[in-house]
C-alpha positions, 0 to 999 in steps of 0.5 A, a space after each residue: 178304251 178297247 181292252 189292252 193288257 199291259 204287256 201290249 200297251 208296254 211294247 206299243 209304247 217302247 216303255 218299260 214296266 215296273 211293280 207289275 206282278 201279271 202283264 196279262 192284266 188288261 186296261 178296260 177303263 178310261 185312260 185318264 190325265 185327272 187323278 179325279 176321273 179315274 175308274 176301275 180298269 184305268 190307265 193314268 197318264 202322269 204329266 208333269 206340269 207347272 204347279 202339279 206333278 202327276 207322279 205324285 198321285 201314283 198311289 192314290 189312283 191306283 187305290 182308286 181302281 186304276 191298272 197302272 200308270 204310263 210314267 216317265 219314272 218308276 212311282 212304286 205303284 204298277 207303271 209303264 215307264 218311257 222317256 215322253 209320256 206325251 208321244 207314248 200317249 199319242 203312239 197308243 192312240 194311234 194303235 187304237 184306231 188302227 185296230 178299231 176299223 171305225 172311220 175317222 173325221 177330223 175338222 179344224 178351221 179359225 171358228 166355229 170348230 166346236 160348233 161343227 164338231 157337236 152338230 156333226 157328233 149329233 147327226 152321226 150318233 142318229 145313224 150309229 155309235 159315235 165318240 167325238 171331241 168333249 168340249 175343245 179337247 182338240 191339242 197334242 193331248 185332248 185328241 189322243 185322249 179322245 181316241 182311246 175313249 173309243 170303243 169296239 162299238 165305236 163306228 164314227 169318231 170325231 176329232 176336232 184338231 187345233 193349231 197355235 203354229 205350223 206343223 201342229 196339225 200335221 202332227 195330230 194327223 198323224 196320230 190318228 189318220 183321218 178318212 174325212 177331213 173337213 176346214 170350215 174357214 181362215 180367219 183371224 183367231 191366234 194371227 197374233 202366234 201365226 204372223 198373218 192369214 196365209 199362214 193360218 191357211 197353211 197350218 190348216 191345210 195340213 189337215 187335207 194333206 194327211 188325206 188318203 187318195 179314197 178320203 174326202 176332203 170338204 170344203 168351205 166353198 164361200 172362203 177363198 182361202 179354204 176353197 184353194 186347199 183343193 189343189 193340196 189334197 189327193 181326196 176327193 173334194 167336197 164343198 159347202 156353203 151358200 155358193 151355187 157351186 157347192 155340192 151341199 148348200 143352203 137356199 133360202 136361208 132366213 131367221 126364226 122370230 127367236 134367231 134361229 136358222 131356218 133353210 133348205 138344204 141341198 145335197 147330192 142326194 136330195 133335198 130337206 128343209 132345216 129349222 135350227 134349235 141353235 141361235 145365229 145365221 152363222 150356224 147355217 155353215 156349221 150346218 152345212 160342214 156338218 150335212 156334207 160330212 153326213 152325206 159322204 157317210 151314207 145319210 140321206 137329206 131327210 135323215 141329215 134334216 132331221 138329225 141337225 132339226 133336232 141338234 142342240 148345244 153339247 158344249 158349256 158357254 157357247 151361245 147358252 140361252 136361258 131366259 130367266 123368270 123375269 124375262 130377261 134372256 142370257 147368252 152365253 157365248 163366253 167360252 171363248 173369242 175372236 174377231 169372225 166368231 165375236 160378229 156371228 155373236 154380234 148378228 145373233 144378239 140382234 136377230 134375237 132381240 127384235 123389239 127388245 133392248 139388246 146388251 153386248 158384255 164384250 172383253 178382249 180378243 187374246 191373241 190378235 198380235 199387231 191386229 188387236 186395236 183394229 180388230 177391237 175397234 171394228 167389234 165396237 163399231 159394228 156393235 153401233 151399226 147393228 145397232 145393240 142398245 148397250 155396249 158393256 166392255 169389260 177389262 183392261 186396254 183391249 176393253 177400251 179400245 172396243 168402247 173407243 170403237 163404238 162411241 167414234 162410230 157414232 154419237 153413242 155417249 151412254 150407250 156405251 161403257 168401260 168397266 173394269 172387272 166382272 163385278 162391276 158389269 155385274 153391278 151394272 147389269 143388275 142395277 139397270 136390266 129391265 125384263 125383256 132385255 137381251 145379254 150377250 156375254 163374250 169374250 176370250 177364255 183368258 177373259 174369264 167372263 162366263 162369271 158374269 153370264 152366271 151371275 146373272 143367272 143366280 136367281 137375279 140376286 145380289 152377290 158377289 161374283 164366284 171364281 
């Protein structure tokens, strides 16, 4: 965080200071949620949760270099009291990047948030200091402890915005106003807390709403839905995608031999060819989100080509690839699941495992509401129409309503399967995987199904599952 001294962090918060001999101490450190994270110069956010109480770490952090803690009660170490430690964290945030002058990009959209969020971090850090969203640290306290991650050297931020609900990404906007604000899709995921599309399209246009006149709103010209959030904007609008009326747009889009996208982009500014470290053709949009916010940014196709070329996987257990010593290949996509991203995975397991025999480890989709049993029941059916050799569902109810999907689609018999738990896909697994084979892992995080992806990575021995 940019250095503040308690005294300046105590008036823009409203809070009041106890145990604290000089004010005029300063927080260089991270501010920090985690008694574990802590370092010299710290800043201790103490929330009080289900089963941990931050307060009770006071004194521990504070022995552990930190300057203070933001408390919603004196804890007898130096502390910063207010009433909401949450809205404290968020008005501190907001302070920061109002004195930081770096310029600020937040996204948002049904899926592929965190992809996008990572391709864009990686193209702008090419170009200058950039900090961005760790993994999906994208709610009501991820975002702001993201900002105050910012330093003086900061230039670009990237901020991934979610929302379980109306009015949550208006909040989050105002926390940290963006100057871009990018919406990738509406699709399907939380429809079960939203109630239908429409009004998953209405919480994410929040995001174009909180746009300032000279910002720039970029949208996805291939989905309706999004491309009608021009009309709630003052910014400008850019578009995306593989329309012929997108501003920055991908042309003659194919796949590698090993799955990865290769095509041409189209800007503005010029022309460059792309081939794509990452697996699947839906990172060919993600690319685009991300090219159109570059572009915007000053980078030229050339240096945005080249940067998304060069672009890997930052964050943990979305399509992981790693091929073991016996040739078997795994693919952890296990982070987490919904309808629109459980079919990219779908279509990427395929484009990958040309000529070999390919296995969809699939379990539920959370949050789906009415819509669970169609939407599982059309995974497992597609999983039959791409014709994955083995369908693997893992889990309770929504497993065998996937299973139920794909032996209806056709006369699949044995090549599909109902488990009940990680261990025994891992049984399975292990019992019949020949090298060569392709496994996709996938699954809602609730789900838990990454144990089975690193299971299989554990030197291919036998053993039992680790929680």
């Amino acid at each position: 965080m940019i250095a503040l001294s308690l005294a300046e962090i105590s008036a823009v918060v409203g809070g009041q200071t106890y145990d604290i001999p000089d004010p005029a101490v300063q927080v260089t450190g991270p501010v920090v949620i985690d008694s574990r994270q802590v370092k010299d110069g710290s800043l201790f956010a103490a929330f009080v949760g289900e089963r941990v109480d931050g307060h009770d770490f006071a004194q521990a952090v504070v022995d552990a270099g930190a300057v203070a803690v933001l408390a919603s009660r004196p804890v007898g170490v130096p502390a910063i009291v207010v009433a909401d430690v949450q809205a404290a964290l968020g008005a501190l945030a907001r302070h920061v990047v109002e004195r930081l002058g770096a310029t600020l990009v937040a996204l948002t959209g049904s899926a592929g948030k965190t992809s996008t969020k990572d391709l864009i971090a990686q193209v702008l850090r090419s170009k200058a200091p950039t900090v961005f969203t760790p993994g999906s640290f994208n709610n009501e306290i991820g975002l702001p402890l993201t900002a105050l991650s910012a330093t003086e050297e900061t230039r670009f931020l990237v901020l991934e915005m979610g929302a379980r609900g109306i009015g949550h990404i208006r909040y989050l906007t105002n926390l940290t106003p963006p100057k871009i604000g990018l919406v990738l899709n509406v699709g399907t995921a939380h429809i079960g807390e939203f109630g239908g599309r429409e009004q998953i399209a209405q919480a994410k246009g929040e995001l174009v709403e909180g746009l300032p006149e000279d910002g720039a709103a970029i949208l996805n010209a291939d989905d309706p839905l999004v491309r009608a959030m021009a009309s709630r904007t003052k910014a400008r609008v850019i578009l995306f995608g593989e329309s012929d009326e997108a501003d920055v747009r991908a042309e003659n889009v194919r796949l590698t031999e090993s799955g990865q996208p290769s095509f041409s982009l189209h800007t503005p500014s010029g022309c460059s060819d792309v081939t794509m470290r990452l697996y699947g053709e839906h990172h060919v949009s993600n690319a685009l989100a991300a090219a159109a916010v570059a572009h915007e940014l000053g980078l030229s196709a050339d240096e945005i080509a080249g940067a998304l070329s060069e672009a890997g996987t930052l964050s943990r257990w979305r399509m992981e690839v790693t091929e073991r010593p016996d040739g078997v290949t795994v693919v952890n996509d296990a982070y987490n699941a919904n309808p629109e991203s459980m079919r990219a995975a779908l279509r990427a397991l395929v484009a990958m495992g040309r000529g070999r025999r390919t296995w969809a480890v699939l379990g539920q989709m959370a949050e789906l509401g009415d819509e669970a049993l169609a939407e599982h029941d059309a995974i497992g059916r597609l999983a039959v129409r791409l014709n994955v050799s083995k369908l693997v569902a893992v889990g309770g109810r929504e497993a065998s309503w996937l299973q139920l999907g794909a032996y209806n689609e056709g006369s699949w018999g044995e090549e599909s399967v109902h488990v009940s738990d990680a261990q025994a896909a891992v049984d399975l697994l292990r019992s019949e995987l020949r090298p060569g084979d392709v496994v996709l892992v996938k699954a809602s995080r609730s789900v838990g199904l990454e144990r089975v992806a690193l299971a299989l990575l554990d030197g291919g021995v036998e053993g039992e599952v680790v929680a």
